[in-house]
C-alpha positions as CSV (number, residue, x, y, z in Angstrom):
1,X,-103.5,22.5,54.1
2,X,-99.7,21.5,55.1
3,X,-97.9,19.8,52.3
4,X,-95.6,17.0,53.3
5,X,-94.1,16.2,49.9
6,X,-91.0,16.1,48.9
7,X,-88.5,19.3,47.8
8,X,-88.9,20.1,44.1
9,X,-86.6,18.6,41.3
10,X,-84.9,22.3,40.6
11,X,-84.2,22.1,44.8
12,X,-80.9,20.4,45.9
13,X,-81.4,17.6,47.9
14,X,-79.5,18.0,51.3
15,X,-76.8,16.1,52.1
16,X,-76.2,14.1,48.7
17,X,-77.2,10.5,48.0
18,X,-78.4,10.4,51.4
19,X,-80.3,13.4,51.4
20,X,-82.4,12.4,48.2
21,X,-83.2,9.0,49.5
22,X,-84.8,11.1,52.6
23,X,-86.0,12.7,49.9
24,X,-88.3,10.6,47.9
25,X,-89.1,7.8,50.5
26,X,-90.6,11.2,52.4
27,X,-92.9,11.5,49.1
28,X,-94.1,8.4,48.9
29,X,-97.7,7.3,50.6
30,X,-98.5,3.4,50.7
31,X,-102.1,3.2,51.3
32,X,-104.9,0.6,51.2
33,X,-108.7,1.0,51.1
34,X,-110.7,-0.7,53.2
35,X,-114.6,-0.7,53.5
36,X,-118.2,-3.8,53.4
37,X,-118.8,-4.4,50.1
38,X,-121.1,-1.8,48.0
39,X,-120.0,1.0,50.0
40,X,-118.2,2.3,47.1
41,X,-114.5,1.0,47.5
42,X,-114.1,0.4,44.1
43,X,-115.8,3.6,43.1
44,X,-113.3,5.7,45.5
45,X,-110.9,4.1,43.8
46,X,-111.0,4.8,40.4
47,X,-112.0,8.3,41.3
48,X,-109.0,9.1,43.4
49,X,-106.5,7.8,40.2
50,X,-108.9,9.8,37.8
51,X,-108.3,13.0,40.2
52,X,-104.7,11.9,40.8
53,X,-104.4,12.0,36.7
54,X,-104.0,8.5,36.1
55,X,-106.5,7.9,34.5
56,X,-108.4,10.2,32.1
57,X,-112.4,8.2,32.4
58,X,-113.4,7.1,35.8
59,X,-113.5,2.9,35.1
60,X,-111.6,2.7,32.1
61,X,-107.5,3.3,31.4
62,X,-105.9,2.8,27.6
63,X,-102.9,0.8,28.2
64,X,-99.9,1.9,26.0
65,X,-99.3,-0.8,23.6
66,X,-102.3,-2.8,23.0
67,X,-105.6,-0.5,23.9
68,X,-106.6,-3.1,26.6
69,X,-109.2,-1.6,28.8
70,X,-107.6,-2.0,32.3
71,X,-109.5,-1.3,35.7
72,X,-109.1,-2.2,39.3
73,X,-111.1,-5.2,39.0
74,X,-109.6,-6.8,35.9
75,X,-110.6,-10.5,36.5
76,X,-112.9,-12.0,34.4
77,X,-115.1,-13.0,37.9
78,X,-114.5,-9.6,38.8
79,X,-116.0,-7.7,35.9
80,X,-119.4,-10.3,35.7
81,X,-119.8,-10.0,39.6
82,X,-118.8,-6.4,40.5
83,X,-116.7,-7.5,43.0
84,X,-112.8,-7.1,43.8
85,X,-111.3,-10.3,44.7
86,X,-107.4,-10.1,44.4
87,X,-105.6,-7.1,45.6
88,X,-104.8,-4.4,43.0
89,X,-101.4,-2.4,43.0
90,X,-101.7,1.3,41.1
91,X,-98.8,3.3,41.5
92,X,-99.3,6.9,40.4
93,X,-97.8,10.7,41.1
94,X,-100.0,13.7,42.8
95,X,-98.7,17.2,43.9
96,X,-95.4,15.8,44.2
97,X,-96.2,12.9,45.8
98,X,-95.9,9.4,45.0
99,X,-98.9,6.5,45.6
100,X,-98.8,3.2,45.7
101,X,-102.5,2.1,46.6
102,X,-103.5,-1.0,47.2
103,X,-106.8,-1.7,46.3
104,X,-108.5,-4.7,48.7
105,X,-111.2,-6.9,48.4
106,X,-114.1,-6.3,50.1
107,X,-116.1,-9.4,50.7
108,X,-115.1,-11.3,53.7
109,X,-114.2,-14.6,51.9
110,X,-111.0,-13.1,51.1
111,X,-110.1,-12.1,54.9
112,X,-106.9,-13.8,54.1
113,X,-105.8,-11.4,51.0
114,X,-106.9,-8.3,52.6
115,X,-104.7,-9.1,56.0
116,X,-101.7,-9.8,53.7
117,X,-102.1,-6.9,52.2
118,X,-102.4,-4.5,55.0
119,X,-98.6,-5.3,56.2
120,X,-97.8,-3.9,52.7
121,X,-99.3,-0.6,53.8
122,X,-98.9,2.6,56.4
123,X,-102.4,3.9,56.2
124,X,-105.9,3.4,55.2
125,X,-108.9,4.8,53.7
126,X,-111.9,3.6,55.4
127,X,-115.3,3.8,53.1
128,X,-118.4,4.0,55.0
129,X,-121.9,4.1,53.4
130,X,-124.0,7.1,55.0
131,X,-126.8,5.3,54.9
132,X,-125.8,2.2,56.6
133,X,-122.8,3.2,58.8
134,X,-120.4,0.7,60.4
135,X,-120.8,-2.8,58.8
136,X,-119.8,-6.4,59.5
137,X,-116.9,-6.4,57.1
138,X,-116.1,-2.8,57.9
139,X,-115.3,-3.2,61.7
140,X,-113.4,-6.7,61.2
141,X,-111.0,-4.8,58.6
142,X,-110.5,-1.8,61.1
143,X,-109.8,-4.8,63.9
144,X,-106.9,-6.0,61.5
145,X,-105.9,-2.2,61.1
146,X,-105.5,-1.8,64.7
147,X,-103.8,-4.4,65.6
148,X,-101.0,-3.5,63.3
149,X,-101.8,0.6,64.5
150,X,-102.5,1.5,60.6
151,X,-103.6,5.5,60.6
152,X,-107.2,5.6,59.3
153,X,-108.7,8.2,57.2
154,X,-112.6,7.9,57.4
155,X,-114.9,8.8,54.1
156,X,-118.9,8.8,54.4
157,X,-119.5,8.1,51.0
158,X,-123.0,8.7,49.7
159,X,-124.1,12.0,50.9
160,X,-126.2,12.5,47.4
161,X,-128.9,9.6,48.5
162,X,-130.3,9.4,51.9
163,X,-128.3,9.4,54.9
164,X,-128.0,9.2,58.7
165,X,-127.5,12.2,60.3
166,X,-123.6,13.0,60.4
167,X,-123.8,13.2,64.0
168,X,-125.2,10.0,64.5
169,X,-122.6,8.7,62.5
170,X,-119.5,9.9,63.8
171,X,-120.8,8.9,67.2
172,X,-121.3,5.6,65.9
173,X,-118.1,5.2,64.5
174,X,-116.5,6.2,68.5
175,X,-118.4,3.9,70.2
176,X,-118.8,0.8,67.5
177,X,-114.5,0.9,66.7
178,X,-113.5,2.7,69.6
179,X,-112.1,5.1,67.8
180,X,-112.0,9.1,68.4
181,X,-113.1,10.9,65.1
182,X,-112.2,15.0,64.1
183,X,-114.8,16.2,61.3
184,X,-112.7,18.0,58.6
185,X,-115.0,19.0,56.9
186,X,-119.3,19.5,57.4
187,X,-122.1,18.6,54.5
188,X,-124.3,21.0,53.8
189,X,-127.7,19.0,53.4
190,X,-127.9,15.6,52.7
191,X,-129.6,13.6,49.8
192,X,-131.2,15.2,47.1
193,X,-130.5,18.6,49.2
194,X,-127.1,18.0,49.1
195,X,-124.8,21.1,48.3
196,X,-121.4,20.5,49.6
197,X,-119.3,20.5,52.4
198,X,-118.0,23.3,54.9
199,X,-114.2,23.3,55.4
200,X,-114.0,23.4,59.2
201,X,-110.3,24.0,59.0
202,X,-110.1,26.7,56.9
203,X,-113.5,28.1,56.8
204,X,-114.5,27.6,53.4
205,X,-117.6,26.2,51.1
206,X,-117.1,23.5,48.8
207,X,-119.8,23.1,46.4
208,X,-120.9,20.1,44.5
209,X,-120.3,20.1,40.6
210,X,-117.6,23.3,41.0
211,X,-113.9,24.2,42.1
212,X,-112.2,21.7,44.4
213,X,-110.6,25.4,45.7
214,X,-114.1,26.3,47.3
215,X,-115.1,29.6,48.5
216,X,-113.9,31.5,51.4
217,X,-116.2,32.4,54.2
218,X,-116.6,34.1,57.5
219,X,-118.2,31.0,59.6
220,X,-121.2,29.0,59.9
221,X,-123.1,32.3,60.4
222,X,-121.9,33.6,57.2
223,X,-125.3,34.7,55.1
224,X,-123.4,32.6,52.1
225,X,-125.3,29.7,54.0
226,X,-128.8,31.4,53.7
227,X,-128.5,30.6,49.6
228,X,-128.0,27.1,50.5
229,X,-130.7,26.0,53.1
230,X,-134.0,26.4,53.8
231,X,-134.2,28.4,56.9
232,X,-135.0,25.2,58.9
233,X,-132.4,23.5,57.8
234,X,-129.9,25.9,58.3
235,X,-130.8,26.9,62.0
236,X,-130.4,22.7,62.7
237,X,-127.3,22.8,60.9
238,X,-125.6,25.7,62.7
239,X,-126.9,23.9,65.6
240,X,-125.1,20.9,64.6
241,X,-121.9,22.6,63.8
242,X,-122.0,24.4,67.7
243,X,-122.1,20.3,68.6
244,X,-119.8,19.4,66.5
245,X,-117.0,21.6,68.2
246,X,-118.3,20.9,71.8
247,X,-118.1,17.0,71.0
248,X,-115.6,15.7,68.6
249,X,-111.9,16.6,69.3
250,X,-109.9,18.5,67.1
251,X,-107.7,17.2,65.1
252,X,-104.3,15.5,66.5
253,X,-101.2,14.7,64.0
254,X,-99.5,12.1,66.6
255,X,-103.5,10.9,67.9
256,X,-103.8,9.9,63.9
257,X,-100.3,8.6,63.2
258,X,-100.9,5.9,66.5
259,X,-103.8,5.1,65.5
260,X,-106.2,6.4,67.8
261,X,-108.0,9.1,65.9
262,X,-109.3,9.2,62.8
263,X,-109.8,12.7,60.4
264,X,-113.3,12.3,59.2
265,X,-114.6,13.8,55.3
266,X,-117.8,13.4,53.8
267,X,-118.5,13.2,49.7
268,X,-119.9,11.3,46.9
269,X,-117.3,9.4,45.0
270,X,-120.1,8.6,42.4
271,X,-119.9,12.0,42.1
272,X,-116.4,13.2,42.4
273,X,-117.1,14.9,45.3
274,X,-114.5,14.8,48.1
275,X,-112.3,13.0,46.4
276,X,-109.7,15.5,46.0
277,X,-109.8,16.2,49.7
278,X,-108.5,12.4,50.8
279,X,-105.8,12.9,48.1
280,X,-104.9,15.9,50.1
281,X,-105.2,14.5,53.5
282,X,-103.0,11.6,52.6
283,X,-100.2,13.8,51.3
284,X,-100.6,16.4,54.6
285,X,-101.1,13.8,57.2
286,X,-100.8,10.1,56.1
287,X,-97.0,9.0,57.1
288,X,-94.5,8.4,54.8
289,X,-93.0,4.6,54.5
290,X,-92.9,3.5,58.2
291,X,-90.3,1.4,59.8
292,X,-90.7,-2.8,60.0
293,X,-90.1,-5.2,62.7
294,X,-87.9,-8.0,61.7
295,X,-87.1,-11.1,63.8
296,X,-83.7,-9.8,65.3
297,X,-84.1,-5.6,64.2
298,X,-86.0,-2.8,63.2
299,X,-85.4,-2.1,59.9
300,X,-86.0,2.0,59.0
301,X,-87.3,3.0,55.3
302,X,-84.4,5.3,55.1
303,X,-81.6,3.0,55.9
304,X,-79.4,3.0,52.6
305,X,-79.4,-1.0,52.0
306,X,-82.4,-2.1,50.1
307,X,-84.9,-4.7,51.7
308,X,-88.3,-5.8,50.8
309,X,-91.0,-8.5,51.7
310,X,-93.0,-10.3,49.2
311,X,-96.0,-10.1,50.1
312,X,-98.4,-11.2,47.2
313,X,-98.1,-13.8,44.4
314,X,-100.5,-13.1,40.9
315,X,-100.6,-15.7,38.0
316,X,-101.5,-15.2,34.6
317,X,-102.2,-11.2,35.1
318,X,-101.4,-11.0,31.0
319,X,-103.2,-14.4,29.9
320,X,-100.6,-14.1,26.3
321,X,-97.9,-15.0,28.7
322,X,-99.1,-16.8,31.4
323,X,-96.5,-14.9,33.5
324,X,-96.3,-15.1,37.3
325,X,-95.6,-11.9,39.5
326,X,-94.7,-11.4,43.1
327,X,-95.4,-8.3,44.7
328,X,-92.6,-7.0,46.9
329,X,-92.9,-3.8,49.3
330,X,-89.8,-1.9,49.2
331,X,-89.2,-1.8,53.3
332,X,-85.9,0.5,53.1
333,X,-83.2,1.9,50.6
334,X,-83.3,2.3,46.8
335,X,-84.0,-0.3,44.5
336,X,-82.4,-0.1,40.9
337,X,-82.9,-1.8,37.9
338,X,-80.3,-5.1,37.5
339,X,-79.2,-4.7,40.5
340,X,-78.3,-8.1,42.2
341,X,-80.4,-8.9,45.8
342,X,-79.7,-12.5,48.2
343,X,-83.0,-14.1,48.5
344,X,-82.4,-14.9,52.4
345,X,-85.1,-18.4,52.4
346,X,-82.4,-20.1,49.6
347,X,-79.3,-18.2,50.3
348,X,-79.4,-17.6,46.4
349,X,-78.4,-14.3,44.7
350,X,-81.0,-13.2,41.8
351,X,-80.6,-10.6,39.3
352,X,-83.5,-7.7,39.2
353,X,-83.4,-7.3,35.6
354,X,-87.5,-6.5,35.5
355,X,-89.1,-4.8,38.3
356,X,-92.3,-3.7,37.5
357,X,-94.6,-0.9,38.6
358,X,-98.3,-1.3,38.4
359,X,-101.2,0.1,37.4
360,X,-103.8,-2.7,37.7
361,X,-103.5,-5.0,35.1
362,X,-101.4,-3.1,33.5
363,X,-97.6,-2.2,34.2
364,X,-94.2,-0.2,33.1
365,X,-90.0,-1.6,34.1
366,X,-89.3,0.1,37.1
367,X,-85.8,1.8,36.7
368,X,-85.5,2.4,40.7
369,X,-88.1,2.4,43.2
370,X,-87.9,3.2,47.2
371,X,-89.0,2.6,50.4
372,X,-92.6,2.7,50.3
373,X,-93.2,1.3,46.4
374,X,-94.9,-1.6,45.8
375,X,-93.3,-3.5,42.4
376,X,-93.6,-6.7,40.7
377,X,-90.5,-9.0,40.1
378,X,-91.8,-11.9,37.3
379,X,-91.6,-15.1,39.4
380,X,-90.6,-18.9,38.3
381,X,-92.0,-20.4,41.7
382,X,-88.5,-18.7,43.1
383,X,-90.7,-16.3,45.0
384,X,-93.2,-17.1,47.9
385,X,-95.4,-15.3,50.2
386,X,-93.3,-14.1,53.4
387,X,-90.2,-14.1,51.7
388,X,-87.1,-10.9,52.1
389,X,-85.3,-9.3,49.4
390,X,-82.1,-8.0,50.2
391,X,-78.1,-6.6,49.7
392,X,-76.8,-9.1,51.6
393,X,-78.1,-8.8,55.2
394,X,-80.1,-12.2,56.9
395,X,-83.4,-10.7,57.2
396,X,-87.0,-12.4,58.8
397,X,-90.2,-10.0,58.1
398,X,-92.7,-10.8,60.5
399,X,-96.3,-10.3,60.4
400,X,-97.2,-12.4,57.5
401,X,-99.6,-15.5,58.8
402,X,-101.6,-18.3,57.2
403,X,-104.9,-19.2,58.2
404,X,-106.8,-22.5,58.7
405,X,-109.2,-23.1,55.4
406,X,-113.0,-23.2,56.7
407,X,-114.0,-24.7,53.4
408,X,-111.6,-28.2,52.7
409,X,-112.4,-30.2,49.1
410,X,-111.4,-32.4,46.6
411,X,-111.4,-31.5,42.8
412,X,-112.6,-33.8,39.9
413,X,-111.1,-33.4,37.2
414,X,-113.4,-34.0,33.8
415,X,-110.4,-35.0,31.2
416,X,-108.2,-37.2,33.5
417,X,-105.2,-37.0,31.0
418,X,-105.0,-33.4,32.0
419,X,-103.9,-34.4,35.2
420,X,-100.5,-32.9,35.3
421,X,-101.8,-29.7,34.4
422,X,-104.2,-29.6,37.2
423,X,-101.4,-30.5,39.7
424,X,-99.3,-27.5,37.9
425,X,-102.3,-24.7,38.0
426,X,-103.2,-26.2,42.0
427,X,-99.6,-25.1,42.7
428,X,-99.6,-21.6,41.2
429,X,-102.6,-20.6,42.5
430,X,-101.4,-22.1,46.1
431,X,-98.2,-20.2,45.5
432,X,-100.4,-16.7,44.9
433,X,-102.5,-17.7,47.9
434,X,-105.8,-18.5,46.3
435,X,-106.3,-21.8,48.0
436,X,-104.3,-23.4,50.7
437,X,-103.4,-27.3,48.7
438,X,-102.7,-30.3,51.2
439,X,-101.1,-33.4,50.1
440,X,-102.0,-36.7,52.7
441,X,-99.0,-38.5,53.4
442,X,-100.4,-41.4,52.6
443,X,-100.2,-41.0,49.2
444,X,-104.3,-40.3,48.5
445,X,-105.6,-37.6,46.7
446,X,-104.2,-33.8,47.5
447,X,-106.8,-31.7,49.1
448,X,-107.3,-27.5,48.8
449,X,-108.8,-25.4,51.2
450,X,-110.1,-21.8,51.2
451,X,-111.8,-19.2,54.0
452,X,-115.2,-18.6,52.0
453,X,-117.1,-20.2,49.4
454,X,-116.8,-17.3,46.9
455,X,-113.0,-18.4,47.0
456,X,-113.7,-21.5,45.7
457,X,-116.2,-20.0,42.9
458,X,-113.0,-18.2,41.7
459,X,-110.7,-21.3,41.6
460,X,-113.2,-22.7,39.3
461,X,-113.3,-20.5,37.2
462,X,-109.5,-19.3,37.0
463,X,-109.3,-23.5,36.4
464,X,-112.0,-23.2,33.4
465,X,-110.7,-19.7,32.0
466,X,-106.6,-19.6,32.9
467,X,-106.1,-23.0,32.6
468,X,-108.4,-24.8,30.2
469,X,-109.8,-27.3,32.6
470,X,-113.2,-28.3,32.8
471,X,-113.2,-29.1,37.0
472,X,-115.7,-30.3,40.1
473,X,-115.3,-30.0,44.0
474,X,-116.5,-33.0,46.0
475,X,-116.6,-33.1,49.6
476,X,-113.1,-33.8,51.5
477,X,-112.7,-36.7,54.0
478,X,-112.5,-33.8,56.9
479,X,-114.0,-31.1,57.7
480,X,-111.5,-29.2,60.3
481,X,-107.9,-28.8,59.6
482,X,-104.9,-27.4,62.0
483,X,-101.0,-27.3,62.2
484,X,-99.9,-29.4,64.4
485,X,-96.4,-28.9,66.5
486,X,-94.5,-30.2,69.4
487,X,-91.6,-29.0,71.6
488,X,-90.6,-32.5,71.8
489,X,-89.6,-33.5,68.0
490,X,-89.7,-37.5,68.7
491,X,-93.3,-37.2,70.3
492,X,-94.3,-35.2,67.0
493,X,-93.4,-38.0,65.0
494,X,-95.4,-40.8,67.1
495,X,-98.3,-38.7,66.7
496,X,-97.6,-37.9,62.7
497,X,-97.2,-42.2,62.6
498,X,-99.7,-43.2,64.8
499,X,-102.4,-40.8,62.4
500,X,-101.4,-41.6,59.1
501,X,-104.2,-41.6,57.4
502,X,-105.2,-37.8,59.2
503,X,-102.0,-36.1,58.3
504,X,-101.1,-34.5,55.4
505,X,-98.5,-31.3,54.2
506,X,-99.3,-28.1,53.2
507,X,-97.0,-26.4,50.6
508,X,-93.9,-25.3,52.9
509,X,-93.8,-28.8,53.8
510,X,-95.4,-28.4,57.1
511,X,-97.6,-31.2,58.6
512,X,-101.6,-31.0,59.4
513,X,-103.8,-32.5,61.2
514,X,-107.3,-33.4,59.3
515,X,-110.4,-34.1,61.5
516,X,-113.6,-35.2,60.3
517,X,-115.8,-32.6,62.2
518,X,-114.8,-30.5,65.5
519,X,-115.3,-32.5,68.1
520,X,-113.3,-35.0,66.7
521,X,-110.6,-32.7,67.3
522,X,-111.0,-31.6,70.5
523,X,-110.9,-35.0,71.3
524,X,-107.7,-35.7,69.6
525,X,-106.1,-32.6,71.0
526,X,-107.2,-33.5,75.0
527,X,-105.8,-37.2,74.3
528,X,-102.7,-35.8,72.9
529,X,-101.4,-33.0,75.6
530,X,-98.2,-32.8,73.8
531,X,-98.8,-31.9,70.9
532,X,-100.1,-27.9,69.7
533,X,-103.1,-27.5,67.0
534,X,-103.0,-24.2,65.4
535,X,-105.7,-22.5,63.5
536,X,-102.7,-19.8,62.5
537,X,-99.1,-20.8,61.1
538,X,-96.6,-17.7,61.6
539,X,-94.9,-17.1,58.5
540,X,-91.2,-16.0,58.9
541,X,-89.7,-16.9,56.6
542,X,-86.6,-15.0,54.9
């Protein structure tokens, strides 16, 4: 398989400091896994650091210092439920090439984390269950991947319990996403017959439970096979590879890298099985850090100046210090240690005397980082979601949106001298992106919104466990909620007047429109021409 790292350390680097920024921005793979829940995202996960030598036991890392137990999921909520609900960052090195993965949550209630974090990335894994093929969650996440044209990898996972036949699969996955699939590699059985897969790029056998390396062989007809399958089985399977060749395409670099094809393996993470070969497949064909749109430019990974987005907020990731950390992607240059960057929203300069890479919960100073890297600058409230990072230049990401909450309430508080400290945590967790808070301009109560109920079960119980605070939700005085703009300023402010007791501002300061039920605001909206209600607020900011 074709490796696109970088040169080796003893190798000069071409053309000076140029040429070695090429160099390790080239290296580096910024990836995100995607998948319905229980497929085995989390799984994958832990298996690809454990073969990418991060980690030494699948689910369990020893951080340095303290001999804290760190995983993917490291929330509290996370742990008791078996679910990943905020993005983790793991940064690690493999055959020369440098990760950043980005692992998302599965469960639909945190659609709004999982979009933010897939402009932070240039490919995907996508985890499919071989027993249950495409799923709800699955083909919503691949929408958001192709709207943004994210190259997709595809992993059956599960080919050790029963399964759909492969074929049935892969011509699910082309009519269900629209999406052209080339079979890498071929299992051999399925189930409790499974044995392995066939390298159709090669040829070679891989078989469960021994070398990654594999065997060579002649072809499907080679009598290797006969030790391997009843004779049944192995005259449908040679059948199936004859289709396999007739049907799916072969494999096309540019047809992966637009996003119109996807390279298809099949494994067991439980098992370790096929692991290695997406580690592989990321470094031969995933691209290196892509270029991003800005509002007046296209800004390349390899221009020299350093820019980044923030595109995550995480409080209270080390409970001892009750820290906050944004999460920036590195979008071009080299980014070094106390270096000095203008935060373009505030027109402030801000020293980077911290950067942080991650490993979960865990982390290490960053002395540089490139294009491509994902690191986390400890954050005062300076930092919010959407903003730029740069040497100097005025720069607008794009891409970065909020969504309308489907879920609007109102907390009670148990101690009501703890007040303050509600209204503090409300902000941080608004800040990270947990919950959307609204404050009426009329002065009543502040309201917080979220896409799914599992959202709010988390804000409960960051409230009890971060933040000492014994809390309730109780229903809001509206049920729908929307932006609302005008082209014509003064008639915004009639409407804002006239509505009072409806309006209220979100965190940036922008106003809403509260309705109590959907109909009510369709009847608004047709009364009131001039004024735009948006379920989506475009986040620009610098």
């Amino acid at each position: 398989m074709p490796n696109d790292a970088a040169p080796t350390v003893s190798a000069p680097a071409p053309g000076g400091a140029a040429g070695k920024l090429a160099a390790e921005i080239k290296r580096r793979r910024t990836f995100a896994i995607i998948s319905h829940p229980d497929a085995g995202k989390t799984t994958l996960t832990e298996k690809l650091l454990l073969f990418g030598g991060a980690i030494q036991l699948a689910g369990q890392v020893k951080a340095k210092k303290d001999g804290r137990n760190t995983r993917s999921d490291w929330m509290a909520i996370e742990k008791a439920r078996g679910i990943s609900v905020v993005t983790s960052v793991m940064t690690f090195e493999y055959e020369g090439a440098v990760f950043n993965l980005l692992d998302t949550p599965g469960h639909e209630d945190f659609s709004d984390h999982t979009y933010r974090t897939l402009t932070a990335v240039d490919s995907a894994i996508m985890v499919i269950d071989a027993a249950k093929g495409i799923e709800a969650r699955t083909r919503k996440l691949f929408e958001v991947c192709r709207l943004r044209d994210i190259p997709i990898i595809t992993f059956i996972n599960k080919l050790d319990r029963e399964s759909r036949e492969p074929l049935e699969l892969l011509d699910e996955i082309e009519k269900v996403l629209a999406l052209d699939t080339a079979p890498m590699v071929w299992p051999i059985g399925m189930g409790r017959t499974f044995r392995g897969t066939y390298d159709l790029q090669t040829p070679r056998i891989r078989r469960v439970d021994e070398a990654h390396e594999g065997l060579p062989v002649s072809g499907p007809d080679d009598p290797m096979f006969e030790t391997l399958l009843e004779p049944d089985d192995l005259a449908k399977w040679r059948e199936d590879i004859d289709l396999v060749r007739d049907l799916c395409g072969a494999f096309d670099l540019k047809a992966f890298r637009d996003g119109t094809l996807s390279p298809v393996y099949f494994g067991s993470a439980l098992r370790n099985f096929g692991v290695r070969d997406l580690l592989d497949a990321l470094i031969s064909y995933a691209p290196p850090p892509l270029s991003r749109k800005a509002a007046t430019r296209t800004i390349e990974a390899t221009e020299p100046a350093m820019t980044g987005i923030i595109f995550k907020i995480q409080a209270n990731m080390d409970p001892n210090h009750r820290d906050r950390m944004a999460f920036m992607r590195l979008c071009s240059g080299r980014l070094t240690r106390g270096m000095k960057v203008k935060h373009v929203r505030t027109d402030k300069i801000m020293a980077l005397t911290a950067p942080q890479f991650f490993f979960a919960q865990d982390r290490s100073l960053a002395e540089e980082a490139y294009a491509g890297d994902v690191v986390g600058i400890p954050n005062r409230g300076t930092l919010r979601i959407g903003d730029a990072l740069t040497e100097g230049e005025d720069v607008q990401f794009l891409g970065i949106p909020s969504f309308a909450p489907e879920i609007l309430r109102r907390i009670r508080l148990g101690d009501a001298i703890k007040a303050k400290k509600l209204k503090d945590a409300l902000k941080e967790m608004a800040e990270e992106g947990v919950v959307q808070l609204f404050s009426p301009i009329d002065g009543m109560q502040p309201i917080v919104g979220v896409i799914g109920a599992l959202q709010l079960d988390v804000l409960g119980d960051r409230l009890t466990h971060e933040y000492g605070l014994s809390t309730g939700f109780e229903p809001a005085p509206c049920e729908v909620m929307r932006w609302i703009e005008a082209d014509d300023k003064t008639k915004l402010t009639r409407f804002i007047e006239a509505n009072r007791s409806s309006i209220a501002a979100d965190a940036d300061g922008d106003c809403v429109y509260m309705a109590p039920s959907v109909f009510s605001l369709n009847w608004v909206a047709e009364r009131n021409p001039d004024i735009t209600f948006k379920d989506v607020k475009a986040v620009t900011q610098g």
